[in-house]
Backbone as a printed PyTorch tensor [residue, N CA C, xyz], in Angstrom:
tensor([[[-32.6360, -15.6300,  25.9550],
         [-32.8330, -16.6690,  24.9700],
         [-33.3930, -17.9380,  25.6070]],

        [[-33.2340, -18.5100,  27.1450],
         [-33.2910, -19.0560,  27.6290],
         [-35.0440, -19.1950,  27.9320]],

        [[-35.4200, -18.1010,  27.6370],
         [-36.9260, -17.9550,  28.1050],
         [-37.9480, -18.1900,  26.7300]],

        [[-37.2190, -18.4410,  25.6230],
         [-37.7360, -17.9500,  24.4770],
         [-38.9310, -19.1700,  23.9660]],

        [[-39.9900, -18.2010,  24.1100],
         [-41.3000, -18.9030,  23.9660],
         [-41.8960, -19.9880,  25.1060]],

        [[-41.1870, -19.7940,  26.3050],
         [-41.9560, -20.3320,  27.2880],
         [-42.2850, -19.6490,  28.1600]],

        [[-43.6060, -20.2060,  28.7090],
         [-44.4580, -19.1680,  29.8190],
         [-43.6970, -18.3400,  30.8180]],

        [[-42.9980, -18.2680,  31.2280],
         [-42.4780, -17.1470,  32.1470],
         [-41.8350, -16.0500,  30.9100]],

        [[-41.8800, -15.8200,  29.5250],
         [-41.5840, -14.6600,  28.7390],
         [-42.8600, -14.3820,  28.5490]],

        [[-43.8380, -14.9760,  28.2290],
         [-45.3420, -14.1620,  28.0690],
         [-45.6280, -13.8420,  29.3560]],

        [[-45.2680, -14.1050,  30.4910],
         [-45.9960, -13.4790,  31.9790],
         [-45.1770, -12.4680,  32.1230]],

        [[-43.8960, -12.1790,  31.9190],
         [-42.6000, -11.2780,  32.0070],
         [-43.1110,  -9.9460,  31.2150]],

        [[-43.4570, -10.5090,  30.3200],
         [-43.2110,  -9.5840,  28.6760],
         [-44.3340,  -8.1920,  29.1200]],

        [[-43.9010,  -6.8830,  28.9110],
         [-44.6000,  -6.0750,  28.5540],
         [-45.3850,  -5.6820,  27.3730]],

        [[-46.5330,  -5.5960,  27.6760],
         [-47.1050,  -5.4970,  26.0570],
         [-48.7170,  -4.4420,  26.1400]],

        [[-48.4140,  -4.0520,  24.9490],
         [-49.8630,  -3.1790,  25.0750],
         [-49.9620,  -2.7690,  23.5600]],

        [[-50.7030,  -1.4140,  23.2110],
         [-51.1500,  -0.8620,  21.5450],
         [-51.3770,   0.2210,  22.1560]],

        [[-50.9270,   1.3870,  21.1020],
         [-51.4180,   2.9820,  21.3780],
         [-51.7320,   3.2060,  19.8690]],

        [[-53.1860,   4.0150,  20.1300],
         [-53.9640,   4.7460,  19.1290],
         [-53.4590,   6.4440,  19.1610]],

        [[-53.4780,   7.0160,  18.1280],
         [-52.6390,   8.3670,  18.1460],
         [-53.5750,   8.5880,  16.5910]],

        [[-54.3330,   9.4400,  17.2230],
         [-55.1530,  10.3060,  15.6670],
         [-54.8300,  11.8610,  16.0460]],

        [[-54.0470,  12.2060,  15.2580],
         [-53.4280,  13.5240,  14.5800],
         [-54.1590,  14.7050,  14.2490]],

        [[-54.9450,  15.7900,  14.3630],
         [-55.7130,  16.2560,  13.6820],
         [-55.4210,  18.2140,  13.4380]],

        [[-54.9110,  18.2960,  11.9760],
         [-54.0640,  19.3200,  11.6820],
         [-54.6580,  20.0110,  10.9040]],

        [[-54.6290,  21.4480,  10.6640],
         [-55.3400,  22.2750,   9.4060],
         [-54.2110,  23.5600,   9.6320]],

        [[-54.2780,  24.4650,   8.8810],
         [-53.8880,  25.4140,   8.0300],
         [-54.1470,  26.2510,   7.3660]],

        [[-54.7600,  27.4710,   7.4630],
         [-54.9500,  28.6560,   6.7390],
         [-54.6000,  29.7720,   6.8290]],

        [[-55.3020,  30.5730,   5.4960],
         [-54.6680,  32.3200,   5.6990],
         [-55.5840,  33.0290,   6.3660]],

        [[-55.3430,  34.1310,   6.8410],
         [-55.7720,  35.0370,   7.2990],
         [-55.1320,  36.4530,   6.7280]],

        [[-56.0560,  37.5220,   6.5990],
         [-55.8860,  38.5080,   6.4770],
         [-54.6510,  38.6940,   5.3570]],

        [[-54.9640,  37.7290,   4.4740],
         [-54.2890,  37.4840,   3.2300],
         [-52.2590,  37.4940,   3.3680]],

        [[-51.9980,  37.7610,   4.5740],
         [-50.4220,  37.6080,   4.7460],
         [-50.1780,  36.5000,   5.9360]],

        [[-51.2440,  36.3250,   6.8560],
         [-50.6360,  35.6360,   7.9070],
         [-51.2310,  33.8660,   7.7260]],

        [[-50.3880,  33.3500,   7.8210],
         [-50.6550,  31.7170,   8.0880],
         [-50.7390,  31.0620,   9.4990]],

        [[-52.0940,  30.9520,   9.5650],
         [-52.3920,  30.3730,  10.7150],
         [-52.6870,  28.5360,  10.8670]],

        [[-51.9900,  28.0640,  11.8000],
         [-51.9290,  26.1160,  11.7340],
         [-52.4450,  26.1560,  13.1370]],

        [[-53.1320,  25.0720,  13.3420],
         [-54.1550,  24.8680,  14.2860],
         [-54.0110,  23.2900,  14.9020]],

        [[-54.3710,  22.2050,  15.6550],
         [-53.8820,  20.7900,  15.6300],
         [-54.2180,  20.3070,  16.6750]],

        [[-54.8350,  19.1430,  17.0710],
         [-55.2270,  18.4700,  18.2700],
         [-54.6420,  17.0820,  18.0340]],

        [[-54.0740,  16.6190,  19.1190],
         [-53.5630,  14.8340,  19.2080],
         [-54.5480,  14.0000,  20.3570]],

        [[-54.8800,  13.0440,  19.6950],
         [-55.7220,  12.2310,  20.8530],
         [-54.7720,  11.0120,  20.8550]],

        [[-54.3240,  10.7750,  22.1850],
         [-54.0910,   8.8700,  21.9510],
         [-54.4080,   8.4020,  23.5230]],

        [[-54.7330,   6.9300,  23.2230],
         [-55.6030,   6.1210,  23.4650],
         [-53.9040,   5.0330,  23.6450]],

        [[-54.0800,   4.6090,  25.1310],
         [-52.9380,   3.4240,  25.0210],
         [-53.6890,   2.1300,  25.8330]],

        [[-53.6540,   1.2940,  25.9320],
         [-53.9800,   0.2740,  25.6980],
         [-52.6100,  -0.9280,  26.6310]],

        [[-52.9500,  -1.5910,  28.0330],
         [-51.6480,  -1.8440,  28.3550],
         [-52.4950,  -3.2210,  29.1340]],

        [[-51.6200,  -4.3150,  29.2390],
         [-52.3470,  -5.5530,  29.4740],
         [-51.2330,  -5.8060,  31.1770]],

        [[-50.2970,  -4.9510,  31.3270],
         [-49.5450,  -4.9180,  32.5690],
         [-49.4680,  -3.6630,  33.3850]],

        [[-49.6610,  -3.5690,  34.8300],
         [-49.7750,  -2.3930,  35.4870],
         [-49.2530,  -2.8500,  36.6180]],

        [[-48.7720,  -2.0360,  37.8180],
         [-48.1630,  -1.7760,  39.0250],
         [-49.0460,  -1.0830,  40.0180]],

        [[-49.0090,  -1.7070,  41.5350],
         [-49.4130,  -0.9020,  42.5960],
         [-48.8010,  -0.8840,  43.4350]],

        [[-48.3150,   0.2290,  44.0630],
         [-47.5120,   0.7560,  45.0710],
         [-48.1780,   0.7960,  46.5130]],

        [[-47.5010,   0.2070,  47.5420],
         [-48.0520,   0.1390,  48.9040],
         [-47.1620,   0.2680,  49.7990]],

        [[-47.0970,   0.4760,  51.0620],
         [-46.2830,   0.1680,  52.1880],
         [-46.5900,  -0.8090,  52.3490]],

        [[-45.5190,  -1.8500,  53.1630],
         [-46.0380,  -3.0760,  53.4320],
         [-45.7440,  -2.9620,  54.9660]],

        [[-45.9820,  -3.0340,  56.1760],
         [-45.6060,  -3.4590,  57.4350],
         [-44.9850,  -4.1060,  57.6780]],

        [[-45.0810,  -5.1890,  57.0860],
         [-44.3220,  -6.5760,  57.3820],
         [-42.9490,  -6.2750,  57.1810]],

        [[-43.0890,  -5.7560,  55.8090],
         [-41.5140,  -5.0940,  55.4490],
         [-40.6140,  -4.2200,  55.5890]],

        [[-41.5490,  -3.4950,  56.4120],
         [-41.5050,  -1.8610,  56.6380],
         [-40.2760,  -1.2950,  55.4790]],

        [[-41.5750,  -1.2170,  54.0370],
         [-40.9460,  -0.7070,  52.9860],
         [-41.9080,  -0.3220,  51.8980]],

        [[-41.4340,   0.4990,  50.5690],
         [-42.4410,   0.1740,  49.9560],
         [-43.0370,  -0.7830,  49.0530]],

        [[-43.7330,  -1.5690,  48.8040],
         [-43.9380,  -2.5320,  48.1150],
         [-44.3090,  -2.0680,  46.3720]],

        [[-44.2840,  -2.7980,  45.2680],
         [-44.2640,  -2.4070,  44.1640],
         [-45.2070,  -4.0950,  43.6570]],

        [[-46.3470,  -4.0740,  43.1820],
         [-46.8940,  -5.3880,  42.7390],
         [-47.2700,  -5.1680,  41.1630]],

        [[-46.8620,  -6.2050,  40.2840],
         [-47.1970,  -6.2520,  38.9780],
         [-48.7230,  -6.7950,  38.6980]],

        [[-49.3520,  -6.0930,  37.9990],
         [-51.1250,  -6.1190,  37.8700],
         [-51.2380,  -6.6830,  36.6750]],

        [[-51.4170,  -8.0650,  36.6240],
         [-52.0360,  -8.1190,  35.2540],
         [-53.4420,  -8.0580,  34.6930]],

        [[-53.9630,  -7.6510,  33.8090],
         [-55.2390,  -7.2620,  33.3790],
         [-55.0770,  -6.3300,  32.4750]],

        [[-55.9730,  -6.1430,  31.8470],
         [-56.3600,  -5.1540,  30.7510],
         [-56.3100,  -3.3100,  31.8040]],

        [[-55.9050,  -2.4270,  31.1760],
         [-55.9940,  -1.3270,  31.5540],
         [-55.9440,  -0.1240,  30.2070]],

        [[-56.4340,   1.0480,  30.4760],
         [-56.3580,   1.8910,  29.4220],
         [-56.0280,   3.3150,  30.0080]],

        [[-55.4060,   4.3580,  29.2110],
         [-55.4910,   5.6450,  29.5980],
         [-55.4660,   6.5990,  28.4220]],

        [[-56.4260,   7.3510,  28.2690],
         [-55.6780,   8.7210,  27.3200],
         [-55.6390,   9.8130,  27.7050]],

        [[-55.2120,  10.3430,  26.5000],
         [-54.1350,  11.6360,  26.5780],
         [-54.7510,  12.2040,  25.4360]],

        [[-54.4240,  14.0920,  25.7450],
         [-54.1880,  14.8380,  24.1880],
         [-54.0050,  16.1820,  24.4700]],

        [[-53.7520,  17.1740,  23.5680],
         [-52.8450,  18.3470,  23.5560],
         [-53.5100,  18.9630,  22.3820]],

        [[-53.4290,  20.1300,  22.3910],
         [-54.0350,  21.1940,  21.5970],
         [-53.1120,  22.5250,  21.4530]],

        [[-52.5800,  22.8890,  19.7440],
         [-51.3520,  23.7330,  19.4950],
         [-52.3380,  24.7450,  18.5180]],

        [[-51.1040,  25.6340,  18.2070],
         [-51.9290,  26.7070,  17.8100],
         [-50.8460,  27.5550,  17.3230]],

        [[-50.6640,  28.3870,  15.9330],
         [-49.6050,  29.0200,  15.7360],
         [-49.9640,  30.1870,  14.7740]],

        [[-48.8570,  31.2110,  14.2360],
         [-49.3810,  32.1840,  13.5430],
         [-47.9180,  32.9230,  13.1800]],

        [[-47.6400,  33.0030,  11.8150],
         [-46.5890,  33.3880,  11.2650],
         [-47.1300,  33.6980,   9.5950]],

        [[-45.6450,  34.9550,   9.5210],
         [-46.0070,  35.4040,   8.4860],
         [-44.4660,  35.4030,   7.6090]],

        [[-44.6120,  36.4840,   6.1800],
         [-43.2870,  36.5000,   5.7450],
         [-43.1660,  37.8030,   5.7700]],

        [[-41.7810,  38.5290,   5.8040],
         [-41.6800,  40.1900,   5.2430],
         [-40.3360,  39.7750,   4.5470]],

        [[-40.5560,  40.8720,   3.4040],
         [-39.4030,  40.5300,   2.4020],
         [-39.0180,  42.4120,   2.5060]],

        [[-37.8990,  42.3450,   2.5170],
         [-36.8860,  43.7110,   1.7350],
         [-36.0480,  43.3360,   1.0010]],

        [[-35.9720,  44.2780,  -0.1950],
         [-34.8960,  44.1230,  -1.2480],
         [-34.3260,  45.5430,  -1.2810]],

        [[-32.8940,  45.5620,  -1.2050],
         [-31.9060,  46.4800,  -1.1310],
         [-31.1440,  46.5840,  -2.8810]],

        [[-31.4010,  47.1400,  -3.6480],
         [-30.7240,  47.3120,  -4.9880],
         [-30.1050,  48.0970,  -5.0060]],

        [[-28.6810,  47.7020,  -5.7320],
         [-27.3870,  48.3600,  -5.8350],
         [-27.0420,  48.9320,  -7.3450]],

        [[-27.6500,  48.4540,  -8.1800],
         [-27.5350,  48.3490,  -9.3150],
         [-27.1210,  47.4570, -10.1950]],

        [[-27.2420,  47.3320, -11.1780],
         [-26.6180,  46.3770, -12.2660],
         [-25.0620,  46.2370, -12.7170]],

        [[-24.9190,  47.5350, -12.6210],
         [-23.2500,  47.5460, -12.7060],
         [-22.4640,  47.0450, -11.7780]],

        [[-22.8740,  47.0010, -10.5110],
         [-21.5890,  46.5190,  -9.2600],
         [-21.7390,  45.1220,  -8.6300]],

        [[-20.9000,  44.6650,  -8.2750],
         [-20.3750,  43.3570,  -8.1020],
         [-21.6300,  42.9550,  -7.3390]],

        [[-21.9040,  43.2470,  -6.2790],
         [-23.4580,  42.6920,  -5.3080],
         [-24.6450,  43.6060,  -6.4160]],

        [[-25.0930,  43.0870,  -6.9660],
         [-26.4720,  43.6450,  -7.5460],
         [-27.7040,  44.2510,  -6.5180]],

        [[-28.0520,  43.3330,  -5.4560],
         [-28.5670,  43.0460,  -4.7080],
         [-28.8230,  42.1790,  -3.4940]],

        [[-29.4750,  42.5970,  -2.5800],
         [-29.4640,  42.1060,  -1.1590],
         [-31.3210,  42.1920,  -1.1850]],

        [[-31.1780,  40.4830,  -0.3610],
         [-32.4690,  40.7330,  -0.0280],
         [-32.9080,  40.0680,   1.2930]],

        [[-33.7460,  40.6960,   2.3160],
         [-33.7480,  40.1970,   4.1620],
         [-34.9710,  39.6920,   3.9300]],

        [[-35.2250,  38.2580,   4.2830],
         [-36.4500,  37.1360,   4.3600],
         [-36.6520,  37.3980,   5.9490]],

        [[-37.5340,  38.2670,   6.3310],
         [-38.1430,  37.7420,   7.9250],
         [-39.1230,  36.8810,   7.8730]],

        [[-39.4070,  35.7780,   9.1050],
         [-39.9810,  34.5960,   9.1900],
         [-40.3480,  35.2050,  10.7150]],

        [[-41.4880,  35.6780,  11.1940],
         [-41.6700,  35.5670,  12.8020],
         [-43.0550,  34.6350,  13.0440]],

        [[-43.1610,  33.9550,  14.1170],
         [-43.9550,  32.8110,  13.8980],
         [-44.0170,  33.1300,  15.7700]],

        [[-45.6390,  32.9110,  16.3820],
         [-45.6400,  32.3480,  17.7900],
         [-46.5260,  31.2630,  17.4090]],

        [[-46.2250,  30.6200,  18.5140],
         [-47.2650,  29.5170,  18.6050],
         [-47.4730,  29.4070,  20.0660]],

        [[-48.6190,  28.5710,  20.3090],
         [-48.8090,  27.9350,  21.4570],
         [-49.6390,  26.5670,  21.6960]],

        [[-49.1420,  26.0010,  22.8240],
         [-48.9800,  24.1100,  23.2020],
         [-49.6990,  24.2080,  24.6210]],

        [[-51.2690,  23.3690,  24.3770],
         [-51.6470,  23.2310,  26.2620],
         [-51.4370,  21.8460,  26.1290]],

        [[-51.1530,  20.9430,  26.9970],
         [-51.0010,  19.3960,  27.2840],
         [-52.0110,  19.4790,  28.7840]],

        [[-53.2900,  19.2050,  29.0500],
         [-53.5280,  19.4910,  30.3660],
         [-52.9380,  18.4840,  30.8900]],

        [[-53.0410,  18.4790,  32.6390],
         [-52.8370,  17.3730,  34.1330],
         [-54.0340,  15.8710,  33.3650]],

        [[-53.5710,  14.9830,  33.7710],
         [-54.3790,  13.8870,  33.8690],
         [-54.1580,  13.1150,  35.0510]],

        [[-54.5810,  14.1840,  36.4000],
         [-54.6190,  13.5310,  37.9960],
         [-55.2400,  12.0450,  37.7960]],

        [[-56.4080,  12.0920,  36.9290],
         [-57.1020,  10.9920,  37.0700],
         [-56.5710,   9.6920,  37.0200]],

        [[-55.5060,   9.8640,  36.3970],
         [-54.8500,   8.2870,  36.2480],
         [-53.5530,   8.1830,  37.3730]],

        [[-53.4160,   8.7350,  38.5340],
         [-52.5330,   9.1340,  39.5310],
         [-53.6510,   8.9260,  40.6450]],

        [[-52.5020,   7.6050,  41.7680],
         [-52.6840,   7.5330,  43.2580],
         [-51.8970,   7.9600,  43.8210]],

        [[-52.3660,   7.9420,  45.4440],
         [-51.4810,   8.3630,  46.6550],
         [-51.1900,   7.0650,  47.3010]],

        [[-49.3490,   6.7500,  47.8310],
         [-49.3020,   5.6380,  48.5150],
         [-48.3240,   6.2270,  49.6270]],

        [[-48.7670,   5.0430,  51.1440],
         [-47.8500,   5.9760,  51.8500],
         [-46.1430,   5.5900,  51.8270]],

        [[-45.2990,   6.6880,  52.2360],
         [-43.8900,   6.0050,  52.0980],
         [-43.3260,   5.4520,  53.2820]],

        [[-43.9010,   5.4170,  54.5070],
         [-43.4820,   5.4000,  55.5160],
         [-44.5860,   4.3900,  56.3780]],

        [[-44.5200,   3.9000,  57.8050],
         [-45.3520,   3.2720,  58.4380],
         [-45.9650,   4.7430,  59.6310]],

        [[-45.2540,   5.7650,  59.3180],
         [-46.2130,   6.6880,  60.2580],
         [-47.1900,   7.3830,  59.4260]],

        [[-47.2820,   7.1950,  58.1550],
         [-49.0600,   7.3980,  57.4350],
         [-48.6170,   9.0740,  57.2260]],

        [[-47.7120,   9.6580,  57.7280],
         [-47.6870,  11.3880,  57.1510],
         [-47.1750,  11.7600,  56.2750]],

        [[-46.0160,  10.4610,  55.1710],
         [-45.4560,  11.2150,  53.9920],
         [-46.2740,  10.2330,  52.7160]],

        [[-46.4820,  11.0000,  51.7060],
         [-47.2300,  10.0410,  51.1440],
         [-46.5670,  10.6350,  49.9600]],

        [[-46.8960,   9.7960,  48.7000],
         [-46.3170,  10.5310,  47.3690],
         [-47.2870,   9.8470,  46.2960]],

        [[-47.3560,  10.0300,  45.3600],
         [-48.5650,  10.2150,  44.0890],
         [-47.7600,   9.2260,  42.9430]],

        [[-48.6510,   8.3040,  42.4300],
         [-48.0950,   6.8420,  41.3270],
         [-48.7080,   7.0470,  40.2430]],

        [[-48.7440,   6.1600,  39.1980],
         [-49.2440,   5.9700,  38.4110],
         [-49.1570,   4.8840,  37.8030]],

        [[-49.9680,   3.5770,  37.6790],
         [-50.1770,   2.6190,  38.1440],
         [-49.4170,   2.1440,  36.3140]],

        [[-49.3600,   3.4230,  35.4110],
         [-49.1030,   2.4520,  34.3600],
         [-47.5910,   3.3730,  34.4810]],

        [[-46.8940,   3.5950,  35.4360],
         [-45.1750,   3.7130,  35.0710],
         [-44.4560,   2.4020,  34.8690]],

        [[-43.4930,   2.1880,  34.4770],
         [-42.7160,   1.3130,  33.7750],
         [-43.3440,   0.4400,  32.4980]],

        [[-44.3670,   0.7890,  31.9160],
         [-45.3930,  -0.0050,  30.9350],
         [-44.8610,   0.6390,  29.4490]],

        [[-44.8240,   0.2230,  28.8850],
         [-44.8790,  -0.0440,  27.4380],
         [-44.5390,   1.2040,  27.1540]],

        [[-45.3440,   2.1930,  26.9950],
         [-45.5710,   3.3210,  26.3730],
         [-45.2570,   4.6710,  27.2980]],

        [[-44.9710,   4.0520,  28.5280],
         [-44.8650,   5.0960,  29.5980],
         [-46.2230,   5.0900,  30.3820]],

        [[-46.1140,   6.4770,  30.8650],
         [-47.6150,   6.6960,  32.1560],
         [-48.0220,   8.3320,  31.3440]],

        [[-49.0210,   8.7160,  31.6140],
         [-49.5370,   9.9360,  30.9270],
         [-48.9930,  10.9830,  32.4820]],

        [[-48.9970,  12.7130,  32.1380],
         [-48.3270,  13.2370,  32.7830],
         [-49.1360,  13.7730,  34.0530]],

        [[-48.9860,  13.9900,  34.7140],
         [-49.3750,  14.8420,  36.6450],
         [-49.4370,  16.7210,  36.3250]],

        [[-48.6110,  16.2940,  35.1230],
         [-48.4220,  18.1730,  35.2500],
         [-49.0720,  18.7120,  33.5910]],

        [[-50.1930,  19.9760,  34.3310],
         [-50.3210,  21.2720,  33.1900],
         [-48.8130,  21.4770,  32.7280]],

        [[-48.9220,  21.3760,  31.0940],
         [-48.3030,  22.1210,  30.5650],
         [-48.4900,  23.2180,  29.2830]],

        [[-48.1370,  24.4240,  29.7000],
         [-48.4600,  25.7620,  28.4110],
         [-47.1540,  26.0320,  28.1360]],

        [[-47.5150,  25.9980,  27.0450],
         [-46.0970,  26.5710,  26.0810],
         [-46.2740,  27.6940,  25.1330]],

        [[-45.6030,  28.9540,  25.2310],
         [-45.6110,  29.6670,  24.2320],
         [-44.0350,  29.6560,  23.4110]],

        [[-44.3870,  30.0780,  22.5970],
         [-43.2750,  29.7560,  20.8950],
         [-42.9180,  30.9730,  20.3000]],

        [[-41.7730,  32.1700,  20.7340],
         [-41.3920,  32.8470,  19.2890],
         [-40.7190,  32.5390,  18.7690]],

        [[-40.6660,  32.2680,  17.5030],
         [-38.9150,  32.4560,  16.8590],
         [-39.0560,  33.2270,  15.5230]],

        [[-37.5350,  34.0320,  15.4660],
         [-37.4320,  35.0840,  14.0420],
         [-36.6140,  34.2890,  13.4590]],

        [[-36.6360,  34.0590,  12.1760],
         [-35.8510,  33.4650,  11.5400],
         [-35.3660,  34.5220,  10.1910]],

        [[-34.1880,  35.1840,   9.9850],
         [-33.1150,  35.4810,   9.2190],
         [-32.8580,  35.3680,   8.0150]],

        [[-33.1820,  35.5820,   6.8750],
         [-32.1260,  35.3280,   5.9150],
         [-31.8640,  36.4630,   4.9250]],

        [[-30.4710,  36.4240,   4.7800],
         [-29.9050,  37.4800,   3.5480],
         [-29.1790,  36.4940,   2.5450]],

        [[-29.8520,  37.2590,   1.3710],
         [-29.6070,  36.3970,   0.0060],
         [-28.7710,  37.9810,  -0.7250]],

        [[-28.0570,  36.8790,  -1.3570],
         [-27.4990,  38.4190,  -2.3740],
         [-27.2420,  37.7980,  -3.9380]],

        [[-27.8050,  39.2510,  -4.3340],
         [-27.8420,  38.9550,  -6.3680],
         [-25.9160,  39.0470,  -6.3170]],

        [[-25.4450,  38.4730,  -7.2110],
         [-23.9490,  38.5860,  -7.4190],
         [-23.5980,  38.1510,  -8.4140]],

        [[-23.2950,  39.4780,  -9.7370],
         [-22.7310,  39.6540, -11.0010],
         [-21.4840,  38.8260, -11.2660]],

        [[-21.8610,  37.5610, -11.9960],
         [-20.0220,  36.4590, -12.2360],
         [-19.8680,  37.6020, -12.7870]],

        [[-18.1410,  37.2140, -12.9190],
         [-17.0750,  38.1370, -13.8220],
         [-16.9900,  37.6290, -15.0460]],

        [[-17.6320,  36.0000, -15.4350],
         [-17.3300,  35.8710, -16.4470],
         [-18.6660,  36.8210, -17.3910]],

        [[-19.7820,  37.6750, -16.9890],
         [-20.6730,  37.7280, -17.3720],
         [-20.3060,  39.7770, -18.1330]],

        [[-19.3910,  40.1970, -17.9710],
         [-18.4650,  41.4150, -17.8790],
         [-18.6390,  41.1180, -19.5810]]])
């Protein structure tokens, strides 16, 4: 509260904007299967950044706050395919369960997120120059840092259901 609205909270303050356009569709195939399809782009936007160094002097690692305009994006591409199967089990009209009926739901999908090395340095950790480790100049920022690592994802799931017809007694 103490800082509130004077210059050391705007030099302090983290701040940036992320753009995120969505882009989704949906259709049939082969008249039973539903296929969904989807790409994400975003765009972040960060006015504070960090660089990591050894320092000598300190013999440590150093961490410096960057101010300036900086940008990075990102995006991911999904992909899926599910259908329905229905069985109905009839008992008849006369007995208490009329009917049973099994809803299968099986659905895969799949998720690539590629590497974005590009926005990742090397700094060393040590003053003998042989261990080094990999930054990213926008960690601790606003929105986060975009990721170092491929990721693929595949997706099954069956989903279950039994419904049952059931004759009230007041209906006798």
């Amino acid at each position: 509260d103490s800082l509130f609205f004077k210059p050391q909270m705007f030099r302090d303050a983290r701040s940036g904007l992320q753009h995120t356009i969505p882009i989704n569709t949906n259709f049939k195939i082969f008249k039973f299967f539903s296929v969904s399809a989807g790409a994400t782009y975003n765009e972040t936007w960060v006015l504070n950044t960090i660089e990591k160094g050894f320092s000598t002097t300190e013999n440590k690692v150093v961490v410096t706050d960057v101010n300036g305009f900086e940008s990075f994006r990102t995006y991911n591409f999904n992909a899926g395919i599910g259908t329905t199967i229905y069985g109905t089990f009839n008992f008849g009209e006369d007995k208490k369960i009329q009917a049973i009926r099994h809803v299968m739901r099986p659905n895969i999908s799949y998720g690539l997120t590629p590497s974005f090395d590009q926005y990742f340095e090397t700094y060393a950790l040590d003053a003998t120059g042989i261990n080094f480790s990999d930054y990213s100049k926008f960690e601790g920022g606003l929105f986060g840092s975009p990721s170092n690592r491929l990721s693929n994802r595949m997706n099954f799931s069956l989903s279950n259901t039994f419904e049952a017809k059931v004759r009230d007694e007041e209906s006798k």
